[in-house]
C-alpha positions in Angstrom: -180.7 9.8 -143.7 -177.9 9.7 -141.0 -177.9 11.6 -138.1 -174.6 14.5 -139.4 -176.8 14.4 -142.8 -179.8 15.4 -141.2 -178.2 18.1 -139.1 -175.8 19.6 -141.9 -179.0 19.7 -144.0 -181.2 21.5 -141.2 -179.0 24.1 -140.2 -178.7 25.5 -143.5 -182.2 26.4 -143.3 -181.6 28.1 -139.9 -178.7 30.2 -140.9 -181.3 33.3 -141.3 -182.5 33.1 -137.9 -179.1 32.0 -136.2 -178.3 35.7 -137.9 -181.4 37.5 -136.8 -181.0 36.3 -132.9 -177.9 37.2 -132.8 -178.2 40.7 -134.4 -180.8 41.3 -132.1 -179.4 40.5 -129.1 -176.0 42.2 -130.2 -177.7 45.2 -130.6 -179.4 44.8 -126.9 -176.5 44.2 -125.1 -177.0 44.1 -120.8 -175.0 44.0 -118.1 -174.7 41.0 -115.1 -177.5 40.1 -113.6 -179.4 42.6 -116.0 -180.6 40.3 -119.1 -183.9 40.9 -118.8 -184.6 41.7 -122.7 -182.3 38.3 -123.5 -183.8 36.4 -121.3 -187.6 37.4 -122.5 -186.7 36.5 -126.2 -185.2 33.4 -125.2 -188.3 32.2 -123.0 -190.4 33.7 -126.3 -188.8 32.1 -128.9 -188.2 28.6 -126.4 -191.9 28.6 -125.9 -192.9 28.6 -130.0 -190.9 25.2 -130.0 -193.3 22.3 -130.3 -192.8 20.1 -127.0 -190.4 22.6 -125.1 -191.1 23.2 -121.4 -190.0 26.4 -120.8 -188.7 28.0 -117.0 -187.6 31.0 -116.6 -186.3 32.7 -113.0 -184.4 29.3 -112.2 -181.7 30.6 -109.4 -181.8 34.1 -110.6 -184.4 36.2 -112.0 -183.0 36.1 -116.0 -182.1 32.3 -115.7 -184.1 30.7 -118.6 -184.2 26.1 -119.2 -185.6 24.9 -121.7 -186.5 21.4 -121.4 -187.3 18.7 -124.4 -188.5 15.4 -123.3 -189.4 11.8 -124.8 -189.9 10.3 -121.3 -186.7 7.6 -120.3 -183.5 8.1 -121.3 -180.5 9.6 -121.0 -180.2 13.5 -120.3 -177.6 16.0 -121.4 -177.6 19.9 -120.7 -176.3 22.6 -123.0 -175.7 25.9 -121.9 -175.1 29.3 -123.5 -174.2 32.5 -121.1 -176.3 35.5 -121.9 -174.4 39.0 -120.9 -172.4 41.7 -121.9 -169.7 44.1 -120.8 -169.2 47.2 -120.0 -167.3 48.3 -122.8 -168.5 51.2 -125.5 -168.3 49.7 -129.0 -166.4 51.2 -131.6 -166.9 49.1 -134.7 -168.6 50.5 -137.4 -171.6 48.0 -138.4 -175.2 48.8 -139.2 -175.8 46.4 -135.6 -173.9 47.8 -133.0 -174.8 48.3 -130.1 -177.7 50.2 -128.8 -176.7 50.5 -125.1 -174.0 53.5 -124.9 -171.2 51.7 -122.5 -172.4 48.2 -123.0 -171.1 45.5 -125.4 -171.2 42.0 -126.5 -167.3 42.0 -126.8 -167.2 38.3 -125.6 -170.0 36.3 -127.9 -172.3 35.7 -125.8 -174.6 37.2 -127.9 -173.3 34.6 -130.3 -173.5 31.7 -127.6 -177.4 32.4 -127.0 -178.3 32.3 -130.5 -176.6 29.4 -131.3 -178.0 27.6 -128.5 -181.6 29.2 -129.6 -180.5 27.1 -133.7 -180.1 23.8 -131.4 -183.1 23.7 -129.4 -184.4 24.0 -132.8 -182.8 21.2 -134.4 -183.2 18.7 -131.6 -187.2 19.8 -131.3 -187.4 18.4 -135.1 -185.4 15.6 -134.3 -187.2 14.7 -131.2 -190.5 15.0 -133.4 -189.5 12.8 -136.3 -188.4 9.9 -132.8 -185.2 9.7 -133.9 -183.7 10.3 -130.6 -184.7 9.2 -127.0 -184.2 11.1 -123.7 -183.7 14.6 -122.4 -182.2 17.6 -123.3 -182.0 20.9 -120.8 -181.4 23.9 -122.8 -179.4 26.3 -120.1 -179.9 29.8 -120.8 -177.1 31.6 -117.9 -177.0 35.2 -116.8 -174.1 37.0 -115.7 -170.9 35.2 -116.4 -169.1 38.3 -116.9 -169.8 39.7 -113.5 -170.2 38.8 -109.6 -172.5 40.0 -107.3 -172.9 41.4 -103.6 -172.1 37.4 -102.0 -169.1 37.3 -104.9 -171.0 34.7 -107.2 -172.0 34.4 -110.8 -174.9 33.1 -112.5 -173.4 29.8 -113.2 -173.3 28.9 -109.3 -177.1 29.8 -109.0 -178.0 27.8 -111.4 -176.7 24.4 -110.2 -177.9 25.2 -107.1 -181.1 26.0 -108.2 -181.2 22.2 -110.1 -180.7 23.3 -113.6 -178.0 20.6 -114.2 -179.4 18.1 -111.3 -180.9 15.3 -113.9 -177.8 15.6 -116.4 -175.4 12.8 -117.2 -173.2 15.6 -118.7 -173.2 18.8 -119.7 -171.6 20.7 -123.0 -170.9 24.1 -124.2 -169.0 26.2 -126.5 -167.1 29.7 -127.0 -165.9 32.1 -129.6 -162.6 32.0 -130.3 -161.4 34.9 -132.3 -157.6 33.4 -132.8 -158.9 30.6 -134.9 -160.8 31.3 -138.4 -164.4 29.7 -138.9 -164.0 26.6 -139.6 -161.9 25.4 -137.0 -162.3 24.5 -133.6 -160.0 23.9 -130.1 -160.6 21.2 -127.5 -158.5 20.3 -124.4 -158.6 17.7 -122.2 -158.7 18.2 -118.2 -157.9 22.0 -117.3 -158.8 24.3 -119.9 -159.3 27.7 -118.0 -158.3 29.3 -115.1 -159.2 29.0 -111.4 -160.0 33.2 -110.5 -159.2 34.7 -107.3 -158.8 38.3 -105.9 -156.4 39.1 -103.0 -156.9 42.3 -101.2 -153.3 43.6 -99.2 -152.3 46.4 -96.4 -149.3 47.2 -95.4 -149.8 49.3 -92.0 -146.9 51.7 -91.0 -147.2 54.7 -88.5 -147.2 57.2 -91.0 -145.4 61.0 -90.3 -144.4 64.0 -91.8 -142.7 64.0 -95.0 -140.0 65.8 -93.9 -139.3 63.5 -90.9 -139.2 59.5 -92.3 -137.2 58.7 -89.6 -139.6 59.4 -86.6 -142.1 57.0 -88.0 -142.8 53.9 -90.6 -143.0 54.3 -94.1 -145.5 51.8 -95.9 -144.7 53.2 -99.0 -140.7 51.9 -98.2 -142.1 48.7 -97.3 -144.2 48.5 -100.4 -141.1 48.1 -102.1 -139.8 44.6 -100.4 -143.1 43.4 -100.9 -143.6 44.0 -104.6 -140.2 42.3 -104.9 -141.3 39.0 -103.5 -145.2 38.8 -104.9 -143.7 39.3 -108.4 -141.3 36.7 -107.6 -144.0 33.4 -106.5 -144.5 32.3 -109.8 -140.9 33.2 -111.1 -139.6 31.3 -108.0 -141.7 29.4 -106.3 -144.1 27.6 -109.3 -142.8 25.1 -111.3 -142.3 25.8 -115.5 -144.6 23.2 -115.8 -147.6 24.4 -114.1 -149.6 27.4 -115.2 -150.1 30.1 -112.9 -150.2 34.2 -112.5 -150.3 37.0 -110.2 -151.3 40.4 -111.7 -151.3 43.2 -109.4 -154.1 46.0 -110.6 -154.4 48.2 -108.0 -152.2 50.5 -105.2 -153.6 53.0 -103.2 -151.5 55.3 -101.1 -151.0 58.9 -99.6 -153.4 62.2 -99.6 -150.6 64.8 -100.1 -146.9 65.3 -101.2 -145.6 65.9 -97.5 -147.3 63.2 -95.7 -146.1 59.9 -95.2 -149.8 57.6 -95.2 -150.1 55.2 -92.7 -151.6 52.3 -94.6 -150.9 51.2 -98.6 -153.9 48.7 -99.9 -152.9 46.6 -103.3 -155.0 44.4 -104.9 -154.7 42.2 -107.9 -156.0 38.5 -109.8 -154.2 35.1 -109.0 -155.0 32.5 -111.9 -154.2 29.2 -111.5 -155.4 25.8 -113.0 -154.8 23.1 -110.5 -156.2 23.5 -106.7 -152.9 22.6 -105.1 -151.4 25.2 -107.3 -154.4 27.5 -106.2 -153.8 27.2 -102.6 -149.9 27.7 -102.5 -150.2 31.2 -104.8 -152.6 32.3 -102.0 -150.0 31.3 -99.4 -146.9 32.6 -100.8 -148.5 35.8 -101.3 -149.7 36.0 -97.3 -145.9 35.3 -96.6 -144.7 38.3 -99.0 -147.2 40.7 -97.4 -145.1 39.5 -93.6 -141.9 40.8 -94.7 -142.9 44.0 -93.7 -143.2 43.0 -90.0 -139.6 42.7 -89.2 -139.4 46.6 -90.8 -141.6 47.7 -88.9 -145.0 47.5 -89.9 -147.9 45.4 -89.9 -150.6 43.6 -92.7 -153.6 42.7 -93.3 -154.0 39.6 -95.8 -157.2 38.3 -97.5 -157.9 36.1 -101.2 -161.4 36.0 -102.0 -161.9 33.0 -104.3 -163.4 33.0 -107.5 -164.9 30.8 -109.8 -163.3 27.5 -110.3 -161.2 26.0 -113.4 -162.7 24.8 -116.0 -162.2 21.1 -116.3 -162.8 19.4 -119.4 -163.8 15.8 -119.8 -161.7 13.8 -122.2 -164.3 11.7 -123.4 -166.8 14.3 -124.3 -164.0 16.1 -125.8 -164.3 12.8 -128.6 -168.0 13.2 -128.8 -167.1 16.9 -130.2 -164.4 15.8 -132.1 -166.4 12.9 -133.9 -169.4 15.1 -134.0 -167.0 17.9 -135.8 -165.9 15.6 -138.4 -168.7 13.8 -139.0 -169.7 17.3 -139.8 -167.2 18.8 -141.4 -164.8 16.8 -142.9 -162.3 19.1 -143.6 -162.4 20.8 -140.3 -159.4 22.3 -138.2 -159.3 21.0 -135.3 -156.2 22.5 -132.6 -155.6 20.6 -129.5 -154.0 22.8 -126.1 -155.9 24.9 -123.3 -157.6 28.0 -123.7 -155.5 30.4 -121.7 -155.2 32.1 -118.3 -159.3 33.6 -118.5 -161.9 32.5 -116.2 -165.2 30.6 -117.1 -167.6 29.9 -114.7 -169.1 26.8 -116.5 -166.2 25.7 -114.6 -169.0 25.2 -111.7 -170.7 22.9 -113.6 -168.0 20.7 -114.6 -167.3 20.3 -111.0 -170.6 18.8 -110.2 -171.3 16.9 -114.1 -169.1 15.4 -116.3 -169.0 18.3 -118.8 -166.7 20.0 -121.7 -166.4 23.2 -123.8 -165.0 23.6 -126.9 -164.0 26.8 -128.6 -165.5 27.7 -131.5 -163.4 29.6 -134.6 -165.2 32.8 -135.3 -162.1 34.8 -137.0 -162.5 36.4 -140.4 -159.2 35.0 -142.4 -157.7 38.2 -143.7 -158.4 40.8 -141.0 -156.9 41.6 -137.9 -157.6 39.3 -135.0 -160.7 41.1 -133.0 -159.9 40.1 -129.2 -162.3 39.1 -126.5 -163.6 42.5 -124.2 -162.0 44.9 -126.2 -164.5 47.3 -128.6 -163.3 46.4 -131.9 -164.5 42.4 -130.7 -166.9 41.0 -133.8 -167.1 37.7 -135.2 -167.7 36.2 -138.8 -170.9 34.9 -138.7 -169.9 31.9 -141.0 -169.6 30.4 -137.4 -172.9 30.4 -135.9 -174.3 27.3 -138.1 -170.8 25.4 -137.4 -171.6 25.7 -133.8 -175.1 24.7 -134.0 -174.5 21.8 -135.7 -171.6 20.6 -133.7 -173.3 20.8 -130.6 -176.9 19.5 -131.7 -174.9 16.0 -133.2 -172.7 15.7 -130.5 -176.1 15.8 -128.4 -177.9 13.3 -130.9 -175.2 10.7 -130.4 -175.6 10.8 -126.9 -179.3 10.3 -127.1 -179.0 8.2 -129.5 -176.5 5.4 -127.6 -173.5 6.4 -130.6 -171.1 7.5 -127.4 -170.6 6.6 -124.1 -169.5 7.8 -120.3 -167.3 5.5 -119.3 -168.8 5.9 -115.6 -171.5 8.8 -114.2 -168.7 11.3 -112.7 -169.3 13.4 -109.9 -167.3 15.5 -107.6 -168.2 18.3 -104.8 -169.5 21.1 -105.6 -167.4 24.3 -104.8 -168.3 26.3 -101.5 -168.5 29.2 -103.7 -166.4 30.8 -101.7 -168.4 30.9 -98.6 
């Protein structure tokens, strides 16, 4: 039997379980840094697998890697992110979620599972010797979320070694604008580099009734807003993709008194790093026009996870394992949008690729990432599995090919 027949047959007998996990975990939805639950059924159901070495606690304390091994050969990591958000649900199905003001509104719930059908079908296919190597099975907390020293759990986890052995690294995500049955891949930058800038515009504050004796921040404000919502207009080429969002401005304690200090604060997304570093300095050089008016600024970009960068050539190993698969199967080529992924810290450090996976019920209204009403048509979940189990059985199995072992630094992290 070839290696798609195999797989195409197999997952149809996991479709059940693929259903269950996900339920399950959809119904026990947690927070950053908080997947205790997740992470237990994972290391459970990892460790009923005939020949999995199971670790759990690898860079944080809900970091589960599962490992299957037939000694020499070559290696390839898959990884599945494990969180929720904290968003209150408001669909009306018999699995929602448990955990008032907690959600799986981004399908993680769906990612885990599916990673859960594949350690599956490669422990069978590792049994029956059809394939040679090794395969790390990376369970990852808190993609959603930073903590205290700004960092997700993707960043632990390469420090911690979880990707160390790999000659390349895959993943997938749900992609609610594309039905089951269809899938999106793009070569080279997919999704965005994050950062946050934090602002002040210092004046001497005064009495409402007296602007002139002092200066106004709020009147500088106003200069300022101009020229950060003009950088990309002006100052970014069409070509390139890049935004500045401002989210917050705090000013003033009363009606009649001038403040003496207004703090913004907002997201810069940007895909390439030259790109990345001018947003952060045209935006420093916005907050100086005040100083000629009279004030003063304070100026810092904290810097977020990095873009995701897709490999071209393991881009082909989805797209061959796809329709291999699934003949028939859509398959939409362009980047993923403006949204951050921290699996963008692995690609840094492995030659690596995502693909997004078509989860949308044709008929009904698209259900968007983080919002409440997010759900997916579980028609997906065996699609996934399959895809990403054959694309890892070719590797294995010498069918595809790096053209050279890839590596670049790893990012500071923002230390």
């Amino acid at each position: 039997m070839a290696n798609h027949q195999f797989v195409a047959a197999s997952v149809k007998g996991l479709n059940e379980k693929l259903i269950a996990w996900r339920r399950q975990i959809h119904q026990n939805p947690e927070l950053s840094f908080q997947e205790f639950e997740t992470s237990s059924l994972v290391a459970e159901t990892l460790r009923r697998i005939p020949g999995m070495k199971t670790e759990i606690g690898v860079g944080v304390p809900t970091g589960v890697v599962g490992t299957l091994t037939s000694g020499e050969g070559p290696v390839i990591a898959i990884r599945a992110d494990m969180d929720a958000l904290p968003i209150q649900e408001k669909n009306a199905i018999g699995y929602k979620s448990g955990n008032e003001g907690v959600m799986h509104a981004c399908g993680h719930d769906a990612h885990t599972s599916i990673l859960l059908g594949v350690a599956s079908l490669l422990a069978d296919a590792f049994e029956r010797g059809d394939i040679q190597g090794t395969v790390k099975f990376v369970f990852q907390p808190a993609e959603e979320s930073i903590d205290e020293h700004g960092l997700s759990g993707s960043p632990y986890m390469v420090q911690a070694g979880a990707y160390d052995e790999a000659d390349a690294a895959i993943a997938l995500h749900m992609c609610p604008w594309l039905p089951a049955g269809a899938i999106q891949v793009n070569d080279g930058y997919s999704m965005a580099n994050v950062d946050v800038f934090q602002g002040k515009i210092y004046g001497t504050g005064g009495h409402g009734a007296y602007p002139e004796q002092g200066a106004d921040p709020i009147w500088m404000l106003g200069p300022v807003m101009q020229a950060l919502h003009g950088i990309v207009a002006r100052k970014v080429s069409a070509m390139e993709s890049a935004v500045i969002s401002i989210g917050e401005i705090h000013a003033g304690s009363a009606s009649n008194i001038i403040p003496t200090e207004v703090s913004i604060s907002g997201t810069i997304r940007s895909y390439s790093p030259e790109i990345r570093g001018m947003l952060a300095s045209e935006l420093e050089k916005a907050f100086s026009i005040v100083q000629p008016l009279g004030g003063e600024y304070s100026f810092k970009v904290d810097r977020g996870e990095p873009a995701l960068k897709n490999h071209k050539t393991i881009n082909k190993w989805f797209m061959e394992a796809a329709r291999e698969l699934y003949p028939e199967i859509t398959i939409k080529r362009g980047p993923f949008g403006m949204g951050g992924e921290d699996f963008g810290y692995v690609t840094q450090k492995t030659p690596g690729a995502m693909f997004f996976l078509g989860c949308a019920e044709q008929g009904q209204d698209q259900r968007d990432l983080h919002t409440p009403f997010f759900d997916i048509n579980e028609d997906c979940l065996p699609i996934g599995t399959a895809i990403l189990a054959q694309t890892a059985i070719k590797y294995l199995k010498g069918e595809v090919f790096l053209p050279s072992r890839e590596k670049v630094e790893v990012d500071t992290y923002g230390t």
